[in-house]
C-alpha positions as CSV (number, residue, x, y, z in Angstrom):
1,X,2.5,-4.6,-21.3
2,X,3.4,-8.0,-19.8
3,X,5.9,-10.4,-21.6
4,X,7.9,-13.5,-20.5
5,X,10.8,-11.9,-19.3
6,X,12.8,-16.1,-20.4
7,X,12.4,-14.4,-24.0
8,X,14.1,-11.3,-23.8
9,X,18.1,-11.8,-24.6
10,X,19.5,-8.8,-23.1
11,X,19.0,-5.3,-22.1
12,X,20.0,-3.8,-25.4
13,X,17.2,-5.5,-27.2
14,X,15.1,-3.2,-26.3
15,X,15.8,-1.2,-29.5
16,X,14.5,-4.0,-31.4
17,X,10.7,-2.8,-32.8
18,X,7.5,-4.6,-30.6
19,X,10.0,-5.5,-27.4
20,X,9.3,-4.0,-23.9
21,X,10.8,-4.2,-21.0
22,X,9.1,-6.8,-18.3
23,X,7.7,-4.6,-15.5
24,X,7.1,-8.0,-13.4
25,X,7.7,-7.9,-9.8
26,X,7.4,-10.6,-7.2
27,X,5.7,-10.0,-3.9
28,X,6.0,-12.0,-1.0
29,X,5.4,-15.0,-4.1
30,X,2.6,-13.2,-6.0
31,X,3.5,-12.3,-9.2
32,X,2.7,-8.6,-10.5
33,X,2.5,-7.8,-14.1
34,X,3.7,-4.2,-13.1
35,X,5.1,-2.7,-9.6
36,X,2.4,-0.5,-9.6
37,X,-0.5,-1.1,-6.6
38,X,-3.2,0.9,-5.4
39,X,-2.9,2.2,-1.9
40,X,-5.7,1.0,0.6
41,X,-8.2,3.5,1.4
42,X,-8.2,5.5,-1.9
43,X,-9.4,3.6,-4.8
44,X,-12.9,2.2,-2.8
45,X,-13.2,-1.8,-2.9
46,X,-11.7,-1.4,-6.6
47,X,-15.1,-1.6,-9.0
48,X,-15.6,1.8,-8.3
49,X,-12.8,2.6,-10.6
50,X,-13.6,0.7,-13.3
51,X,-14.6,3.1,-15.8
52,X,-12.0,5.6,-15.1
53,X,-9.2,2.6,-15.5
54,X,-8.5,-0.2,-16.8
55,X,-8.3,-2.2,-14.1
56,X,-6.2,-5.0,-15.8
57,X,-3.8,-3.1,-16.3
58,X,-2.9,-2.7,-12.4
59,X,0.0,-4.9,-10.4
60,X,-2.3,-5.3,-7.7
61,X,-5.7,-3.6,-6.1
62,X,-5.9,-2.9,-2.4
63,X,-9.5,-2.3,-1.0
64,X,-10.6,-0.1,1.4
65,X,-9.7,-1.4,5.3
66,X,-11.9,-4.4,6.3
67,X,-12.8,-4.8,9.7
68,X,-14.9,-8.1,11.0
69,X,-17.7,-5.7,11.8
70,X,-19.0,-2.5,9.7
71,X,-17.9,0.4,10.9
72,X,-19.0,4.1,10.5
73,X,-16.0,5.6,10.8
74,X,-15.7,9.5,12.4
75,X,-18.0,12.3,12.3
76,X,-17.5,15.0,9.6
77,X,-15.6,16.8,8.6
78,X,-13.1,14.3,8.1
79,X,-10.9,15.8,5.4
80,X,-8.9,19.0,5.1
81,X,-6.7,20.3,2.1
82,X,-3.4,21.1,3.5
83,X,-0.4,22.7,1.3
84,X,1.3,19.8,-1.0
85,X,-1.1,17.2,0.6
86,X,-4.4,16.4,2.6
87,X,-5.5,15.3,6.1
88,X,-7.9,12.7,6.8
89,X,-9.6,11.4,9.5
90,X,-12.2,9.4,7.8
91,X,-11.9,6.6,11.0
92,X,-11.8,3.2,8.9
93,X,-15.3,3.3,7.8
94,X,-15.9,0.4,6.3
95,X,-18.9,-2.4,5.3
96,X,-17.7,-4.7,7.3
97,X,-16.3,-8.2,6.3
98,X,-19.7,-10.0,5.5
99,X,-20.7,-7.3,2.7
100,X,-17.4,-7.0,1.4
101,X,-17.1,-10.6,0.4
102,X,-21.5,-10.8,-1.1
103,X,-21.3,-7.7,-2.5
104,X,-18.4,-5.8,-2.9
105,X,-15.9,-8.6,-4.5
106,X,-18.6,-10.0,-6.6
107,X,-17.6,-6.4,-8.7
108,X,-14.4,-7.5,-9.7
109,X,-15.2,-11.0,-11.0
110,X,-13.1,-11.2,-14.1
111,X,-10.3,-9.0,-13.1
112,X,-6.6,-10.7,-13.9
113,X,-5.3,-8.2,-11.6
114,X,-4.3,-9.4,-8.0
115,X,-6.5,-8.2,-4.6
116,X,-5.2,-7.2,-1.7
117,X,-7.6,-6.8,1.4
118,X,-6.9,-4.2,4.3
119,X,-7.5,-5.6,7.2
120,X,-7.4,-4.0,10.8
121,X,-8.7,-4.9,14.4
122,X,-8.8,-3.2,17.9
123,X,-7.2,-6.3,19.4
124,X,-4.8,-9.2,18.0
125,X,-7.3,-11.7,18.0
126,X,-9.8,-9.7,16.3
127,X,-7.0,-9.5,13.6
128,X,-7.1,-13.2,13.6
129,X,-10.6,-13.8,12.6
130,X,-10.5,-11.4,9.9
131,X,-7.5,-13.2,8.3
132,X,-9.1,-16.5,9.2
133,X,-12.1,-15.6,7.2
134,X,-9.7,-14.2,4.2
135,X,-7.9,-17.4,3.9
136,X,-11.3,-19.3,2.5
137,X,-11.5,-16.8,0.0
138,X,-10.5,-17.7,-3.3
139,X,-10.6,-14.4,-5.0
140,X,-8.4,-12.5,-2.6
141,X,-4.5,-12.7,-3.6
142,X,-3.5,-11.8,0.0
143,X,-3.6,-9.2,3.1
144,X,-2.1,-6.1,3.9
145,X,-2.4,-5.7,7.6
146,X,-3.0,-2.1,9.2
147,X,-1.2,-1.6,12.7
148,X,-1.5,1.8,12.8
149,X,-4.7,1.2,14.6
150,X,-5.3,1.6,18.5
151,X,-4.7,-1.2,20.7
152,X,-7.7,-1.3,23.1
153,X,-6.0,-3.6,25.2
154,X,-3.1,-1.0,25.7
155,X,-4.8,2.0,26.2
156,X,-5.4,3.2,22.7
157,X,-1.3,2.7,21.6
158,X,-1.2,1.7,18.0
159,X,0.3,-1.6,17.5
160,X,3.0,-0.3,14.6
161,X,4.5,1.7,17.4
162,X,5.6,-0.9,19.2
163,X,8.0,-3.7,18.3
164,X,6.5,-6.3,20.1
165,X,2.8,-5.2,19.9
166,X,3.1,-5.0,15.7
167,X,4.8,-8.3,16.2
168,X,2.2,-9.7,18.2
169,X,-0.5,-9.0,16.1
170,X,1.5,-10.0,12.9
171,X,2.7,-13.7,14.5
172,X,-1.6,-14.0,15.3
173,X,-2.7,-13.1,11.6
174,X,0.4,-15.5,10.4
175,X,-1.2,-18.6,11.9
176,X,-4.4,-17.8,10.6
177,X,-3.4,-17.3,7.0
178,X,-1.2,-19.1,4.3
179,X,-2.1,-16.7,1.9
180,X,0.8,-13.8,1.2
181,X,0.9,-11.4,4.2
182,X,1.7,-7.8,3.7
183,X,2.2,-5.2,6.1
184,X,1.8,-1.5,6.4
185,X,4.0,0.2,8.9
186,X,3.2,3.9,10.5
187,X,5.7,6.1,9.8
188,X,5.0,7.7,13.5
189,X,8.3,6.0,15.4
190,X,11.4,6.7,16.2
191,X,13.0,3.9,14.3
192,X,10.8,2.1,11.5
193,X,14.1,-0.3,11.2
194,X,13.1,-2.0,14.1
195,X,9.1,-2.4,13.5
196,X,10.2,-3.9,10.0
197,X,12.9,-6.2,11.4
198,X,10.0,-7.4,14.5
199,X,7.4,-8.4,11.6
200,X,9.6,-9.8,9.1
201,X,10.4,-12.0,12.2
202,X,7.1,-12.9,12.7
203,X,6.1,-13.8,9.5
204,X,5.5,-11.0,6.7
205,X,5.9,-12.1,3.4
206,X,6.6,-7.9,2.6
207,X,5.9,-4.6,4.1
208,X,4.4,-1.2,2.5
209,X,5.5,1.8,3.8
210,X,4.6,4.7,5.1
211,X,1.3,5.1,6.2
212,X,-0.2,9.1,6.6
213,X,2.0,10.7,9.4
214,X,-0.3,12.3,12.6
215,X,-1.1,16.1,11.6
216,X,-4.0,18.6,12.5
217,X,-5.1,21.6,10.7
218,X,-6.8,25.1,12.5
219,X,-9.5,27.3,11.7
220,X,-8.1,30.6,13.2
221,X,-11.5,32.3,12.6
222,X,-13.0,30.1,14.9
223,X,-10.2,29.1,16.8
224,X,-11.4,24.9,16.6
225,X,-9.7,22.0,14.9
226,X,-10.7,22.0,10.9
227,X,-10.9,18.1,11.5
228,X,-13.6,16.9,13.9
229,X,-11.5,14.1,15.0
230,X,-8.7,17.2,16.2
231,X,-5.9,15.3,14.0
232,X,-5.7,13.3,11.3
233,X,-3.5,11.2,8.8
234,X,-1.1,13.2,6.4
235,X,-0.7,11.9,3.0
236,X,0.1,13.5,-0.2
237,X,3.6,15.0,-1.8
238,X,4.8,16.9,1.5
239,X,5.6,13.3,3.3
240,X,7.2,12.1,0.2
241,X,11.0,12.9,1.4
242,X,9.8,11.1,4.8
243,X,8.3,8.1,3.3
244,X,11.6,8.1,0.7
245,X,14.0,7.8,3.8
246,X,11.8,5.6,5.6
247,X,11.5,2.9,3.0
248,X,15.3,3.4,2.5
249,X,15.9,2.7,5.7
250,X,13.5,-1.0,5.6
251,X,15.0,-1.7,2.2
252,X,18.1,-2.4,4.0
253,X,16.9,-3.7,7.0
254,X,14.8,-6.9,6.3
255,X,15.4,-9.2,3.2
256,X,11.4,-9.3,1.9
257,X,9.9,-6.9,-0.6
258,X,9.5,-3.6,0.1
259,X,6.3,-1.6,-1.1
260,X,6.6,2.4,-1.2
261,X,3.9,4.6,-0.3
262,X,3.9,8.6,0.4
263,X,3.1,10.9,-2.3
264,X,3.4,9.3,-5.7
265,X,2.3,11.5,-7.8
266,X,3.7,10.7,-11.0
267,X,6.4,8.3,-12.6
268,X,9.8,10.5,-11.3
269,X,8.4,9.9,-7.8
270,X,7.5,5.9,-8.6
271,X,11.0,5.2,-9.4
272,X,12.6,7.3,-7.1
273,X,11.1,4.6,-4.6
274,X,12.3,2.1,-6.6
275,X,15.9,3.1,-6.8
276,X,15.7,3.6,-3.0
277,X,15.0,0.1,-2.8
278,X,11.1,-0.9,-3.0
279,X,10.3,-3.5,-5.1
280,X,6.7,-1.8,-5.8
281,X,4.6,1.1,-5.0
282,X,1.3,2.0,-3.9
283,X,-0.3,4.9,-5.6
284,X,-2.6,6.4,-2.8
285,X,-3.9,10.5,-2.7
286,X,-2.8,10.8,-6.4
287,X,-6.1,8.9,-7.3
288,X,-8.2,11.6,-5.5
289,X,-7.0,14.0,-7.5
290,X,-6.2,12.3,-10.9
291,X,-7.9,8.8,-11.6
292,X,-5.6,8.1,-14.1
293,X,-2.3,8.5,-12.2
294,X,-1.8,4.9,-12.2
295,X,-1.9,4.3,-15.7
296,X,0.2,7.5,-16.5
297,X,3.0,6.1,-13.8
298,X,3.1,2.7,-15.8
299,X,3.3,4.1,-18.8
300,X,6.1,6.5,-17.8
301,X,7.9,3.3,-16.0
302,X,7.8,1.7,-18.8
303,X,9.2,4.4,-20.4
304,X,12.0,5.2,-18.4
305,X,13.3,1.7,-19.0
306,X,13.3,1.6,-22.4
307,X,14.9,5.1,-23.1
308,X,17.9,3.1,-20.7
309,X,17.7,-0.2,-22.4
310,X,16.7,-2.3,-19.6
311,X,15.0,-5.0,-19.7
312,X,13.3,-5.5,-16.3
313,X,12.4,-3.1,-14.1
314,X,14.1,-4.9,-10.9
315,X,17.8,-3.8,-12.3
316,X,16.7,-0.3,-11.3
317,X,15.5,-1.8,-7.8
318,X,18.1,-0.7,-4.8
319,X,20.4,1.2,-7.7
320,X,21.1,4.3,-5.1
321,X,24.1,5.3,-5.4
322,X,26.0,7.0,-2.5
């Protein structure tokens, strides 16, 4: 439930019957009603959902990965159960950014809940025209950009593994956009400190972390990859302690919000980001196999908080003690 935090007195009052505590966050200056996002990639273009959850009820809805042109993606099979988790290797299929904007947005007219769009390229100026195109859209909140995708122009490296390529492509997006700029950083480096320092630098409004770490899965029958694409992204409770240390580590790195992704299953794992340091979390392979996880972690947010008497969910935020 969403209050004005200005007419709460203090954390105690919680006790008093019909007061809650105010699960607002900011993000990179949009306002959240809750700290609880879907994660890109898992929840469609968001109308899909709409009868499993009350979509109002979200902090903020990230659709699928947009790219300027539709994209089919990889050849199956493209996902593989894996113990405590999945791999994908769906390839960014998307509809491109022309049917995502007449057809796919037009489905969540009416929703009070923020949208994020996805967005990836294969070069940094191919970034820019996606986010250029964003920008005249009323309806979409902001971007999360992807830069866990291959840099054509550097022989296939991803530009989050580089400091200066995921800065590069960030400082491009940046001048075409003025709406809040988000974005996701692959867990696959040696130091994710310095990717979130390089594109807080060049203009992020807030980063969401970790993206699926690189894994691959065998079929010893047949001795062949179980995933056509030989490896694929690893998401699901087994990177959780990964993505907990990683977004530990940003928290303290750069001074804009931090989202948590990896795992979040249920509430316990939501706010064990949150103590970490994130100021929100995405909600990602949890809606694959539950499509009411999100509204179960709010609820039990919510709860948490008031069985502690606070007030607002951000005194929890960065409360790690060591």
């Amino acid at each position: 439930m969403e209050i004005d935090s200005d007419n709460m007195s203090s954390p105690a009052s919680n006790s008093s019957p019909g007061l809650f505590p105010d699960l607002s966050v900011d993000i990179g200056g949009i306002r959240l009603k809750n700290p609880v996002m879907t994660a890109s990639g898992t929840f469609g273009y968001g109308a899909e959902f709409a009868e499993l959850v009350d979509l109002n009820r979200l902090g903020g809805i990230i659709v699928k990965g947009i790219s300027l042109y539709p994209s089919k993606g990889n050849p199956p099979g493209r996902v593989v159960e894996t113990p405590c988790g999945m791999l994908n290797a769906i390839g960014l299929e998307n509809v491109g950014l022309d049917v995502l904007i007449k057809k796919k947005l037009p489905g969540l007219k009416g929703i009070r809940t923020p949208v994020f769009v996805n967005i990836y390229g294969k070069t940094a100026e191919e970034y820019g025209e996606v986010a250029e195109r964003i920008e005249e859209i009323p309806e979409i909140a902001g971007v999360e950009v992807n830069i866990s995708c291959p840099n054509v122009k550097a022989g296939g490296v991803a530009f989050g593994v580089d400091p200066l390529a995921a800065g590069g492509v960030v400082k491009r997006v940046r001048e075409r956009i003025k709406k809040p700029l988000m974005v996701k950083l692959s867990p696959n480096v040696a130091d994710i400190t310095s990717i979130a320092k390089a594109v807080e630098m060049a203009g992020a409004d807030s980063i969401s972390l970790i993206n699926t770490l690189t894994g691959m899965a065998v079929d010893i029958r047949t001795r062949k990859p179980l995933i056509t694409n030989i490896t694929g992204g690893l998401s699901g409770p087994a990177i959780r302690p990964v993505a907990l240390r990683m977004v530990w580590q940003a928290a303290r790195a750069v001074s804009i919000p931090v989202i948590g992704i990896g795992g979040i299953m249920n509430a316990e794992d939501a706010i064990s980001f949150l103590i970490v340091g994130a100021t929100a979390v995405q909600v990602g392979t949890a809606n694959l196999v539950n499509p009411g996880a999100t509204m179960e972690i709010i609820d039990g947010i919510e709860g948490y908080l008031t069985e502690r008497n606070h007030s607002k969910v951000t005194e929890i935020v960065g409360t790690l003690e060591i």
